[in-house]
ZAVO-202947 format. One record per residue (C-alpha): residue number from 1; x, y, z. Coordinates in nm, 2 decimals, decimal comma, padded with zeros to 4 digits, always signed. Example, Ala and Ser with C-alpha at 12.3 -4.5 7.8 and 13.67 -1.06 7.14 Angstrom:
2
+-----+--------+--------+--------+
! seq !      u !      v !      w !
+-----+--------+--------+--------+
!   1 ! +01,23 ! -00,45 ! +00,78 !
!   2 ! +01,37 ! -00,11 ! +00,71 !
+-----+--------+--------+--------+
# end
This chain:
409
+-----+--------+--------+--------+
! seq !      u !      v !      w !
+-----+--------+--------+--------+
!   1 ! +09,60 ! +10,61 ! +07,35 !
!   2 ! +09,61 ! +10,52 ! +07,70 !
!   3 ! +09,45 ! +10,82 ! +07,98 !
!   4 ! +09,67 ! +10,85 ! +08,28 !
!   5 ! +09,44 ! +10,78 ! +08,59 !
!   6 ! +09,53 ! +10,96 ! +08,87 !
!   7 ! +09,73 ! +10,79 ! +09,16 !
!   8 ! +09,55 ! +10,64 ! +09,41 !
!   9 ! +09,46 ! +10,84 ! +09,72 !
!  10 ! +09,51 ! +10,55 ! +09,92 !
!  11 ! +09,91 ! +10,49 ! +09,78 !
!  12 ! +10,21 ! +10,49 ! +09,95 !
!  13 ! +10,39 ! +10,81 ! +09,96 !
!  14 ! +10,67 ! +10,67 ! +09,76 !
!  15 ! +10,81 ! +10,33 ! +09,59 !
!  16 ! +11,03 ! +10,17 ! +09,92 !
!  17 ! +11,44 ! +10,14 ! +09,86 !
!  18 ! +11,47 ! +09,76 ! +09,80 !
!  19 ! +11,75 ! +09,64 ! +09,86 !
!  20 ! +12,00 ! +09,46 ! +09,59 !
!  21 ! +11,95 ! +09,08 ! +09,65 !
!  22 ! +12,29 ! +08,92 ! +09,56 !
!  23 ! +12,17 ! +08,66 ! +09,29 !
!  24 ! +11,93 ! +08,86 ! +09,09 !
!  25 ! +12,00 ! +09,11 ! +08,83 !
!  26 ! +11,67 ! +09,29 ! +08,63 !
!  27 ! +11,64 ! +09,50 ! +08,36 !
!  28 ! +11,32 ! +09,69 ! +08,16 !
!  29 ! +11,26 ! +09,81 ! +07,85 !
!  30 ! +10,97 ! +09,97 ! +07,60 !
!  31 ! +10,87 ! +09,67 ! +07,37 !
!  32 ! +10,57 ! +09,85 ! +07,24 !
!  33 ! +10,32 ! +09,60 ! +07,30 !
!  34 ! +10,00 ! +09,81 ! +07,35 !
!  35 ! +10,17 ! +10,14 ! +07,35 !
!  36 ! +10,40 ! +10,36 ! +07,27 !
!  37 ! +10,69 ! +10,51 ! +07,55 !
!  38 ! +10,62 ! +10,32 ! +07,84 !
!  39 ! +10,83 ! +10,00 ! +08,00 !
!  40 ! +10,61 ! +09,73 ! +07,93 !
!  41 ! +10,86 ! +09,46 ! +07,96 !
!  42 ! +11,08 ! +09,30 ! +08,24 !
!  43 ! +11,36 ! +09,07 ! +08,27 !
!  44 ! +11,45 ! +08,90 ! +08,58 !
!  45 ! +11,77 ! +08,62 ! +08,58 !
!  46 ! +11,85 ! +08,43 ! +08,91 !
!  47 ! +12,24 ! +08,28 ! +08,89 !
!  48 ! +12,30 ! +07,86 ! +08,91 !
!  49 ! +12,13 ! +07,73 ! +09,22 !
!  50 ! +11,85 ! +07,93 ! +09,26 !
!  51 ! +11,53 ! +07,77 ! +09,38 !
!  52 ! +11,21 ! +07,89 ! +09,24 !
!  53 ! +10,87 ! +07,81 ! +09,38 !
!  54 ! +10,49 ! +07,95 ! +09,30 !
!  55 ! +10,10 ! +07,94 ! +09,34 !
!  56 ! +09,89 ! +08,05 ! +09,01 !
!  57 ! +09,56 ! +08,08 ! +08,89 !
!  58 ! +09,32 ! +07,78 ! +08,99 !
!  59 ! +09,09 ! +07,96 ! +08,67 !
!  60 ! +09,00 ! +07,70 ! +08,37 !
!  61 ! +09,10 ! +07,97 ! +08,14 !
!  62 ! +09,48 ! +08,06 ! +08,26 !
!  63 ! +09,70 ! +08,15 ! +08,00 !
!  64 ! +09,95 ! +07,94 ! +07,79 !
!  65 ! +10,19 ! +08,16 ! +08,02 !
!  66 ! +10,08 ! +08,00 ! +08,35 !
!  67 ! +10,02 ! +07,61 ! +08,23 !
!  68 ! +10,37 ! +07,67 ! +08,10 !
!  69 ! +10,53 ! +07,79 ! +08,39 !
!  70 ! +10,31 ! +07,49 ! +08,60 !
!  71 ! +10,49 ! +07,29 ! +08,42 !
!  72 ! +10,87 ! +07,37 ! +08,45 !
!  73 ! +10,86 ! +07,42 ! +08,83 !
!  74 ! +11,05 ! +07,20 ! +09,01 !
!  75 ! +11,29 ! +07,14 ! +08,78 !
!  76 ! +11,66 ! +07,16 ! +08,78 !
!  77 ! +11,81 ! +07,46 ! +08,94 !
!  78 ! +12,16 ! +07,43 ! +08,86 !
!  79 ! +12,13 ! +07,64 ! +08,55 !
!  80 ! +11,97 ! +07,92 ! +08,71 !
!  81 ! +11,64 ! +08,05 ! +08,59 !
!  82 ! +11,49 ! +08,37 ! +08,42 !
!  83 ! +11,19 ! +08,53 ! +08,47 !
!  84 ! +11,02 ! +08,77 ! +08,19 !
!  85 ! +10,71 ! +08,95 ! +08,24 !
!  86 ! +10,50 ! +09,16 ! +07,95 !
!  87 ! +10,21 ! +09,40 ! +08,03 !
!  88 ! +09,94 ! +09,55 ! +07,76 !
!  89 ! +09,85 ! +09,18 ! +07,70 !
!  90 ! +09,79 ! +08,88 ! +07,89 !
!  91 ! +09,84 ! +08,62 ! +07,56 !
!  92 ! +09,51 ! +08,41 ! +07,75 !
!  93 ! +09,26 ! +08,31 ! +07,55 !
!  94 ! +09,48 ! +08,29 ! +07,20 !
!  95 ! +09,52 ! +07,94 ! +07,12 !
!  96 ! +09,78 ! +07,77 ! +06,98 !
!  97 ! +09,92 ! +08,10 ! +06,92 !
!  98 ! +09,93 ! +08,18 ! +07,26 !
!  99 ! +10,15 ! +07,86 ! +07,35 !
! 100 ! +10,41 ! +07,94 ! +07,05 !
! 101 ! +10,48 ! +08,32 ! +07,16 !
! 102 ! +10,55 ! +08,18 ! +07,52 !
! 103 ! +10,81 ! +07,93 ! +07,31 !
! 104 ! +10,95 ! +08,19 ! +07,12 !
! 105 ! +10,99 ! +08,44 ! +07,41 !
! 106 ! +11,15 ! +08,15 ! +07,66 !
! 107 ! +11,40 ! +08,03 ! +07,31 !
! 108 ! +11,48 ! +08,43 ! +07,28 !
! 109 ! +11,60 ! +08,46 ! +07,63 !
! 110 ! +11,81 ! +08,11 ! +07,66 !
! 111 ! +11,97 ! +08,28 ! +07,36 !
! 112 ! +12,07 ! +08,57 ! +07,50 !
! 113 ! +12,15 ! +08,44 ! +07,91 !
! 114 ! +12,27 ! +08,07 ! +07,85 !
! 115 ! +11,96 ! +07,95 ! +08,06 !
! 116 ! +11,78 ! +07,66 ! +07,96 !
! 117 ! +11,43 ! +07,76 ! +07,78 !
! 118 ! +11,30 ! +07,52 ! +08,06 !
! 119 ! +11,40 ! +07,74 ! +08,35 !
! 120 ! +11,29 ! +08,07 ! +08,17 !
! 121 ! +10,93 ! +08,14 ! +08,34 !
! 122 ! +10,71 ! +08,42 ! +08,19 !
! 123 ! +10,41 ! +08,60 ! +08,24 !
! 124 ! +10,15 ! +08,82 ! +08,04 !
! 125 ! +09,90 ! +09,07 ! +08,14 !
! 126 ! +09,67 ! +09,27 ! +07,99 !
! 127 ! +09,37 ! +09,28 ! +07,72 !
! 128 ! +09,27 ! +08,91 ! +07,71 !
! 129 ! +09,15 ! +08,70 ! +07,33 !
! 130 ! +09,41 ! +08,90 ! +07,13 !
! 131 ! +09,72 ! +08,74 ! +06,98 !
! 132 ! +10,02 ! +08,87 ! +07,17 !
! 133 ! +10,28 ! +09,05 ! +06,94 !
! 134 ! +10,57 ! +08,84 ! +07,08 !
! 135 ! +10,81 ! +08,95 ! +06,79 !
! 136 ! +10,83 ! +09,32 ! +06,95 !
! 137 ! +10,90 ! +09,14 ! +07,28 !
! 138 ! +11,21 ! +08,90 ! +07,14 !
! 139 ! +11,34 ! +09,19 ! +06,95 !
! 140 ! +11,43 ! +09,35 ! +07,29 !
! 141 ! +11,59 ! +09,06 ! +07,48 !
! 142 ! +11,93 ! +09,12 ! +07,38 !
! 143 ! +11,89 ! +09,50 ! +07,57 !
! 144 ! +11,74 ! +09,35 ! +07,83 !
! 145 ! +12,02 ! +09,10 ! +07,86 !
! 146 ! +12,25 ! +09,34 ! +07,81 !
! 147 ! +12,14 ! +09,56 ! +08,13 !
! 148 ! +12,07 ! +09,37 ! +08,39 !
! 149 ! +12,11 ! +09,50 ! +08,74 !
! 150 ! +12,08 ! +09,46 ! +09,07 !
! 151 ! +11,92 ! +09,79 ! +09,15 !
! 152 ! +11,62 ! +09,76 ! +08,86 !
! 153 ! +11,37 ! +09,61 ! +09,07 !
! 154 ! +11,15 ! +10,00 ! +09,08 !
! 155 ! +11,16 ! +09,96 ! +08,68 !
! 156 ! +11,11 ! +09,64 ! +08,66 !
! 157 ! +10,78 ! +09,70 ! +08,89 !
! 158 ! +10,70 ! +09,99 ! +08,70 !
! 159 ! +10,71 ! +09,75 ! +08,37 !
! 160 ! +10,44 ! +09,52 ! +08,50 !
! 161 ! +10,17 ! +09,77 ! +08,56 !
! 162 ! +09,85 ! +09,77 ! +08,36 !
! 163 ! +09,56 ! +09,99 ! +08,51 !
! 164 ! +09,80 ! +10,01 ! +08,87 !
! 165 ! +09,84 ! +10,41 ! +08,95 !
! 166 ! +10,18 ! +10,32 ! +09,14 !
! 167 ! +10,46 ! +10,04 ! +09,17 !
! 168 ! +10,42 ! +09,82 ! +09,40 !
! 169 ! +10,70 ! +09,72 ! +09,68 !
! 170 ! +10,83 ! +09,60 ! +09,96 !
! 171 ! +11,11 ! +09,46 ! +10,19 !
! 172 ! +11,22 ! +09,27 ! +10,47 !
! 173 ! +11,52 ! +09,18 ! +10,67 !
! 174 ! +11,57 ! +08,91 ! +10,89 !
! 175 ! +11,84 ! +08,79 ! +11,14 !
! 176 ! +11,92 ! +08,46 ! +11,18 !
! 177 ! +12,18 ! +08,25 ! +11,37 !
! 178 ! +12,34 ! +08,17 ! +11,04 !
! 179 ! +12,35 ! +08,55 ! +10,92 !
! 180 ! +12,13 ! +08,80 ! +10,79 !
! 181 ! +11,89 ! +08,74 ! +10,45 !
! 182 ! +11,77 ! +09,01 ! +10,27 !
! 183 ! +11,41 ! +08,98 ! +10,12 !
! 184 ! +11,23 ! +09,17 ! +09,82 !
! 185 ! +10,90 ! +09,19 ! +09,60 !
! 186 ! +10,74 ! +09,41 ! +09,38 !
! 187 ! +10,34 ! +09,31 ! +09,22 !
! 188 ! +10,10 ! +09,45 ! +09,00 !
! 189 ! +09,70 ! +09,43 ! +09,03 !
! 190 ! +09,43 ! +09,69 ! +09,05 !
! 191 ! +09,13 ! +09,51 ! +08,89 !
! 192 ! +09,03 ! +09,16 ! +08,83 !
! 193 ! +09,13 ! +09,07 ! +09,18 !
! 194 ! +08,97 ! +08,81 ! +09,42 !
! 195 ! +09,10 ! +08,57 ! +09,61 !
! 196 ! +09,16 ! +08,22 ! +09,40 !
! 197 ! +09,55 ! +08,12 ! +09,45 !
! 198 ! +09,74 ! +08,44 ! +09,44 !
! 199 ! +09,57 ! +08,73 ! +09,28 !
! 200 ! +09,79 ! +08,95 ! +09,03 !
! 201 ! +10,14 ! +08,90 ! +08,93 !
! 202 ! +10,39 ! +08,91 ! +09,22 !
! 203 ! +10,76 ! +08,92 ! +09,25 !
! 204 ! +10,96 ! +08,82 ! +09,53 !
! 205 ! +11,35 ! +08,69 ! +09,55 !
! 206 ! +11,56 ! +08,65 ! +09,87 !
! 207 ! +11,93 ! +08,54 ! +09,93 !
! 208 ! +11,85 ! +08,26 ! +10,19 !
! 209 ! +11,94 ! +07,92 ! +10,07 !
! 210 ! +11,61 ! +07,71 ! +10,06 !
! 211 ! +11,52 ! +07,40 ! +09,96 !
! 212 ! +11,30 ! +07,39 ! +09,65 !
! 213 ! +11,00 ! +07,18 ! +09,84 !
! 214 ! +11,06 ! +07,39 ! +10,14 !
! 215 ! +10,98 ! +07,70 ! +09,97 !
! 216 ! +10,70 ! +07,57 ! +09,76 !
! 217 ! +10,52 ! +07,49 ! +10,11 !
! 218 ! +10,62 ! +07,81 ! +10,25 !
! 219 ! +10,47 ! +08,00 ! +09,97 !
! 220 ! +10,12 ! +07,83 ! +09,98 !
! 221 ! +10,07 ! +07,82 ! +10,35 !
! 222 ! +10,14 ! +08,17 ! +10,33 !
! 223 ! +09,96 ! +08,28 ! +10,01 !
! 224 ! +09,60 ! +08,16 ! +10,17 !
! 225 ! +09,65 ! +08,40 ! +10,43 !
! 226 ! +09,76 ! +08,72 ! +10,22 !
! 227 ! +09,68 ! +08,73 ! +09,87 !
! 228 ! +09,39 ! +08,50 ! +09,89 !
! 229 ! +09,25 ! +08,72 ! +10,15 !
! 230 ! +09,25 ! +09,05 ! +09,95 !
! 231 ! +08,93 ! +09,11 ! +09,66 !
! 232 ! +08,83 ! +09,41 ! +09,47 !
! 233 ! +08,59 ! +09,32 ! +09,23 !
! 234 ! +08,52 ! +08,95 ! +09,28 !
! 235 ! +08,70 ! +08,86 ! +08,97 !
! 236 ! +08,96 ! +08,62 ! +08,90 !
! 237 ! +09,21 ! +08,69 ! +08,61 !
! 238 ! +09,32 ! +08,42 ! +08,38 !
! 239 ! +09,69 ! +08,53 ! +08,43 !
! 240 ! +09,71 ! +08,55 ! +08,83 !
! 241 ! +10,09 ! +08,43 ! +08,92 !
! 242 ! +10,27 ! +08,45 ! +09,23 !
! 243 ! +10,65 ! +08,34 ! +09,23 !
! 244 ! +10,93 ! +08,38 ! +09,46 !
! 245 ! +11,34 ! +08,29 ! +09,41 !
! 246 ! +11,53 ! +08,18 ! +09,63 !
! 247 ! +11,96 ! +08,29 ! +09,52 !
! 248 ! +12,16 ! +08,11 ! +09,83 !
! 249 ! +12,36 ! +08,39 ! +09,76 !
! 250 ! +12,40 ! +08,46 ! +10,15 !
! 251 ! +12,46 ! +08,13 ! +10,22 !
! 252 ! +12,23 ! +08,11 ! +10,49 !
! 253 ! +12,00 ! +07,81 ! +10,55 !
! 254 ! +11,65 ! +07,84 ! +10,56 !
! 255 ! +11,35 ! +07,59 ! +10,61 !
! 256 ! +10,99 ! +07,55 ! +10,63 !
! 257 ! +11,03 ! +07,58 ! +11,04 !
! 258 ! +11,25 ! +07,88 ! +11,01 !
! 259 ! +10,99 ! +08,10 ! +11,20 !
! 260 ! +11,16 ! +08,44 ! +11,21 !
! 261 ! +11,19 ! +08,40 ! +10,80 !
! 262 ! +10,86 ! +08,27 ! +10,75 !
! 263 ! +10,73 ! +08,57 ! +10,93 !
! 264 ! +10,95 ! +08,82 ! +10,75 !
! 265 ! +10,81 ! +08,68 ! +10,39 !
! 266 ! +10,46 ! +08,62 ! +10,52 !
! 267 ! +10,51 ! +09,03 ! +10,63 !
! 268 ! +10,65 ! +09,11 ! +10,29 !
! 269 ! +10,36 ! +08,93 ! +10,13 !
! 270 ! +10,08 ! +09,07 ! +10,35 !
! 271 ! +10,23 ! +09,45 ! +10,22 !
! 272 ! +10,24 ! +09,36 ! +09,86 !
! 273 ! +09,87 ! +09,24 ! +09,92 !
! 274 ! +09,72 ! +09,56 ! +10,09 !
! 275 ! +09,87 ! +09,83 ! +09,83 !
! 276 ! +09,73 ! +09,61 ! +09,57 !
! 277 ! +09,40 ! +09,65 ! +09,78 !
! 278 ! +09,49 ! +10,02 ! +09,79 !
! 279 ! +09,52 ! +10,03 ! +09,42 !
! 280 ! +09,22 ! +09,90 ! +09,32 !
! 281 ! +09,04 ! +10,08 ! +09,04 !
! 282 ! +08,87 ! +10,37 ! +09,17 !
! 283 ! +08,94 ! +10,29 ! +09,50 !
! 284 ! +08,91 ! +10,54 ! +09,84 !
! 285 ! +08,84 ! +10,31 ! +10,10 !
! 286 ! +09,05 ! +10,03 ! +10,24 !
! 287 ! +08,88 ! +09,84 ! +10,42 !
! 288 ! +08,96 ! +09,56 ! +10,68 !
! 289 ! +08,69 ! +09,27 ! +10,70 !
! 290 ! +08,66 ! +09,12 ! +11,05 !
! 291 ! +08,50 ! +08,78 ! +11,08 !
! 292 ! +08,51 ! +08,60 ! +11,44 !
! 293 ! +08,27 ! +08,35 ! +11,62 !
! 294 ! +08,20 ! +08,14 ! +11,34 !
! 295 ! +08,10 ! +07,77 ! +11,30 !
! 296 ! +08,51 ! +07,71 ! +11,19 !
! 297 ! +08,81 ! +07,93 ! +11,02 !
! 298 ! +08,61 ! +07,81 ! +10,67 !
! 299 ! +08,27 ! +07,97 ! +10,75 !
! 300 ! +08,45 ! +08,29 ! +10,86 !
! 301 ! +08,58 ! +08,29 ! +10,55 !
! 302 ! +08,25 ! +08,26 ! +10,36 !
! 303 ! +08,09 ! +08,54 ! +10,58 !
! 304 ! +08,41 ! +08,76 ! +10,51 !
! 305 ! +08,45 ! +08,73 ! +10,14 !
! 306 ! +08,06 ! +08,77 ! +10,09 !
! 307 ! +08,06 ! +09,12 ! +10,32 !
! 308 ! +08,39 ! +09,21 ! +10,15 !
! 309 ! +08,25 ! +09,13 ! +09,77 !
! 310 ! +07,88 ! +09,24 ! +09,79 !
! 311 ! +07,83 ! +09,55 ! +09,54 !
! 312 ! +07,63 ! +09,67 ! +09,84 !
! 313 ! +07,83 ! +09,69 ! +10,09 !
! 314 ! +08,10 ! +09,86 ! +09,90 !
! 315 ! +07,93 ! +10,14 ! +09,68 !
! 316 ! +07,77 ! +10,19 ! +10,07 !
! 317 ! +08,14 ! +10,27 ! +10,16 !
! 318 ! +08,22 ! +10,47 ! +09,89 !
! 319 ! +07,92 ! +10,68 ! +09,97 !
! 320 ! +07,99 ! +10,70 ! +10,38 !
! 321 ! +07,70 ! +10,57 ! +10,43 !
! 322 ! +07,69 ! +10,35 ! +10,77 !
! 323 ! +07,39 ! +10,11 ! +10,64 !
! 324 ! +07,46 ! +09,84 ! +10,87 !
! 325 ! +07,14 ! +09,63 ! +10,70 !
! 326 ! +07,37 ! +09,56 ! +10,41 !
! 327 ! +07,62 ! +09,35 ! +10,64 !
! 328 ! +07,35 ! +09,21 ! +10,80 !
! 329 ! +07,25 ! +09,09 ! +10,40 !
! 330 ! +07,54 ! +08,98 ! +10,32 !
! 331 ! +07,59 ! +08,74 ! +10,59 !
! 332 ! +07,27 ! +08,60 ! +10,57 !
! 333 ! +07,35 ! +08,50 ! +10,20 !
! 334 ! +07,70 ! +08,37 ! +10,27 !
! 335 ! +07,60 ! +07,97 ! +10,24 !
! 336 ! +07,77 ! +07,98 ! +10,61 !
! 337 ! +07,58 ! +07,97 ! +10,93 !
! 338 ! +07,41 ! +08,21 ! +11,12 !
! 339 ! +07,23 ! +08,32 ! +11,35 !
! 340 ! +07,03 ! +08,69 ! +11,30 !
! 341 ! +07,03 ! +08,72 ! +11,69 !
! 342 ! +07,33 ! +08,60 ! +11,81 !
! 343 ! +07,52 ! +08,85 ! +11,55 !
! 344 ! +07,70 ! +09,13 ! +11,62 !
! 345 ! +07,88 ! +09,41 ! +11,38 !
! 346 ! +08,09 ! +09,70 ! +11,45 !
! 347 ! +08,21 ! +09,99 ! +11,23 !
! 348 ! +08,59 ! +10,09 ! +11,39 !
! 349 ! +08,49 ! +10,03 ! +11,78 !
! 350 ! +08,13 ! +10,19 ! +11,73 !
! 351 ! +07,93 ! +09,87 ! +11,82 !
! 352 ! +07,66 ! +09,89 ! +11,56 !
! 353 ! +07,39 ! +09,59 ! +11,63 !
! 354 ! +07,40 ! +09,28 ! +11,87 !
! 355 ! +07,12 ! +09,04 ! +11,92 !
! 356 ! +06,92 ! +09,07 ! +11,63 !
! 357 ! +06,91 ! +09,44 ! +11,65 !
! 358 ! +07,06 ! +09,81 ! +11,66 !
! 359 ! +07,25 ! +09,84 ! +11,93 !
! 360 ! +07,08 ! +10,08 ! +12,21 !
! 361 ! +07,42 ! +10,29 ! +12,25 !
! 362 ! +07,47 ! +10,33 ! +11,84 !
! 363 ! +07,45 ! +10,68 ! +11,71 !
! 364 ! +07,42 ! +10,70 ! +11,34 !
! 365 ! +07,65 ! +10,99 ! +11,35 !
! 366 ! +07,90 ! +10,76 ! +11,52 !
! 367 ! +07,88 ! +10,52 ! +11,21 !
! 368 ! +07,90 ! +10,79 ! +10,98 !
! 369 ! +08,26 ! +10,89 ! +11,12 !
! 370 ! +08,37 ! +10,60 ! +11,10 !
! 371 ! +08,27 ! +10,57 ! +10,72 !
! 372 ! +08,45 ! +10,90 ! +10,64 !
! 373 ! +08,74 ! +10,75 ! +10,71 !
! 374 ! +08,99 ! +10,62 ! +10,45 !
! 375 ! +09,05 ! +10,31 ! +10,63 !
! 376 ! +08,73 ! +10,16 ! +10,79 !
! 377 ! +08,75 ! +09,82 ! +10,98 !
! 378 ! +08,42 ! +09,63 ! +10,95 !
! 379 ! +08,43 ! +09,34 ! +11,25 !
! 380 ! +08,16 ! +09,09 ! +11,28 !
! 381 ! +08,07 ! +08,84 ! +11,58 !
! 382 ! +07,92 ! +08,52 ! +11,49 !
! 383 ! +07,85 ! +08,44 ! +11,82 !
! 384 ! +07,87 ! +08,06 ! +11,76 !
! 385 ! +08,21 ! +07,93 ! +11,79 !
! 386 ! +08,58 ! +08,02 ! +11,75 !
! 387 ! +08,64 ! +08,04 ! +11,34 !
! 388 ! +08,78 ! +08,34 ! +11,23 !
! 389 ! +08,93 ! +08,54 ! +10,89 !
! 390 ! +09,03 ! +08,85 ! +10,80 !
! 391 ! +09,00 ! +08,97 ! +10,46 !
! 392 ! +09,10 ! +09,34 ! +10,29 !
! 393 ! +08,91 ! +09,48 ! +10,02 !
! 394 ! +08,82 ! +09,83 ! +09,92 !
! 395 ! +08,52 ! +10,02 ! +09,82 !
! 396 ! +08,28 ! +10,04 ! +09,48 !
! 397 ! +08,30 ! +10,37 ! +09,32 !
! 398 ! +08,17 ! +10,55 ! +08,94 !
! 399 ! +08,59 ! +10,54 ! +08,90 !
! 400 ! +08,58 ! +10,15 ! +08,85 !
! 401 ! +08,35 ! +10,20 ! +08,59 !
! 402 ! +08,50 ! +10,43 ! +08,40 !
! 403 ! +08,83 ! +10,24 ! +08,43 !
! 404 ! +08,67 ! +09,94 ! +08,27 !
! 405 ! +08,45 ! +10,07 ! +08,05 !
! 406 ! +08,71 ! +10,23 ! +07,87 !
! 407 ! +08,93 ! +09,99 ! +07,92 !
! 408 ! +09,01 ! +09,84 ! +07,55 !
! 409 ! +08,99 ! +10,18 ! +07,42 !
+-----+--------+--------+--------+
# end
């Protein structure tokens, strides 16, 4: 039996009113898969013409689910395409077995929508290494077929969720000299997140009309700087998917060099990212990771992810404790370059240290405001170029292990 974890104190008051995007319908259902009365399955069908792009896990032990949906992008999008998404099990590390329930769930719903099994994408997530009941999955198809809307989208995020304590959404709108376009995503993730691709399962549809390449390249440029900058626990998950479709519905044209759209998505992407942060288990910190003055924009990286993932550093947070010797640690472990006295840190706009040392105007009860904050931003200062990244995580607390101890039980 599954125990409710309380919502995150770091969530969004409430799940945002997406808008209907003319060219997707969804629908949810209770399919039983790990337990009982809860939506734990989702449909998603895009009408003829849709283009579909997305990023997924670079881990060597992704899911039949992912190599399977590798596989069929690109293809032809005059039929349409289907996404379906089941949560309580991620069908990874099952084999043979694995590859025929993604078979038999893509067969049930080109059955049942008159989509080609090779446009019908799917996803898994949950307990990894056990078989994946996919006969309690097929045998709700024809109700999922059967209500599809275009106002599901808050069920359908709802259906995804694992250890999440709230849906995750969000929403753009965008002008354009052709007409408006609507955009809209939902996501699940709360552990097993780092940076690796995309991290989680994400969602989003829009009613421009874009060329298949165009939004393949759109997606990745913009994935490296939003959901491969966000990290929980260091850990990549063997199901991590990130797809977006693209209707045409509105009839408006969109490319690659479309800035305003780019910016809208990469906006929507960046929210989706952050309340996953906000999410994460046992979470009451979220935390903004500063990196400037590095060697180049790889080395910032380096610096960012190894102050962001140190166990250190973030049960320090958790405890609002200002130990500023714990950045300084994690830099100097990084594999990037540094120099201990050209470095500087700051807390917030509290500068901490510069030049190999405490700063002389730091007050340690100055850091320790800033740490009883629930959002702390954490900026360091190379000192020896111009490379720079931003990364979100959040902090290390006893609630993430409770979460995962118990987590099969």
């Amino acid at each position: 039996m599954a125990v409710a974890t309380p919502r995150s104190p770091l969530a969004p008051s409430h799940f945002p009113d997406l808008p209907e995007i003319p060219g997707v319908r969804f629908a949810a259902a209770e399919a039983g898969v790990k337990y009982q009365n809860r939506l734990d399955v989702m449909l998603a069908v895009l009408d003829p013409g849709s283009a579909v792009a997305g990023v997924f896990t670079t881990s060597a032990t992704r899911s039949a689910n992912v190599l399977d949906c590798q596989a069929k992008l690109g293809g032809d999008s005059s039929a349409g395409a289907a996404i379906l998404v089941n949560s309580g099990n991620s069908n990874a590390f099952t084999g043979r077995a694995g590859e025929g329930s993604v078979a038999a769930i893509c067969r049930a719903v080109s059955a049942e929508t008159a989509i080609p099994a090779e446009r019908v994408f799917t996803a898994s997530t949950g307990v990894i290494g056990e078989r994946l009941p996919h006969d309690r999955i097929t045998a709700k198809v024809a109700e999922l077929a059967s209500t599809l809307s275009g106002d599901n989208a808050e069920k359908a995020a709802q259906a995804i969720m694992t250890t999440d304590t709230f849906p995750k959404g969000a929403t753009a709108q965008v002008s354009l000299p052709g007409g408006a376009v609507k955009i809209a995503g939902f996501a699940k993730g709360s552990g097993m997140i780092a940076p690796d691709m995309a991290t989680m399962l994400v969602y989003i549809f829009t009613d421009a009309r874009v060329d298949q390449a165009d939004l393949q390249s759109m997606l990745a440029l913009l994935n490296a700087r939003t959901f491969n900058c966000i990290t929980v626990d260091s850990d990549t998950s063997t199901s991590d998917s990130l797809m977006i479709g693209a209707t045409g519905a509105s009839g408006v044209e969109v490319t690659a060099g479309t800035s305003e759209f780019v910016a809208a998505l990469e906006g929507v992407m960046t929210d989706l990212a952050h309340q996953v942060v906000r999410d994460g288990e046992g979470a009451t910190k979220f935390v903004t990771v500063n990196v400037t003055g590095a060697t180049s924009d790889v080395d910032a990286r380096k610096h960012a992810l190894s102050i962001a993932n140190s166990p250190l550093v973030k049960t320090a947070l958790a405890g609002e404790d200002p130990n500023w010797g714990r950045i300084v640690m994690a830099i100097g472990k990084s594999g990037a370059t540094a120099d201990r006295d050209l470095l500087s840190i700051r807390f917030g706009e509290v500068l901490v240290a510069e030049k190999g040392w405490v700063a002389e105007t730091y007050r340690e009860e100055d850091g320790a405001r800033e740490m009883q904050k629930p959002e702390i931003s954490i900026s360091v200062d190379i000192g020896l170029g111009l490379g720079a990244c931003t990364v979100w995580t959040c902090d290390l607390t006893h609630g993430y292990i409770s979460i995962n101890a118990d987590y099969r039980s």
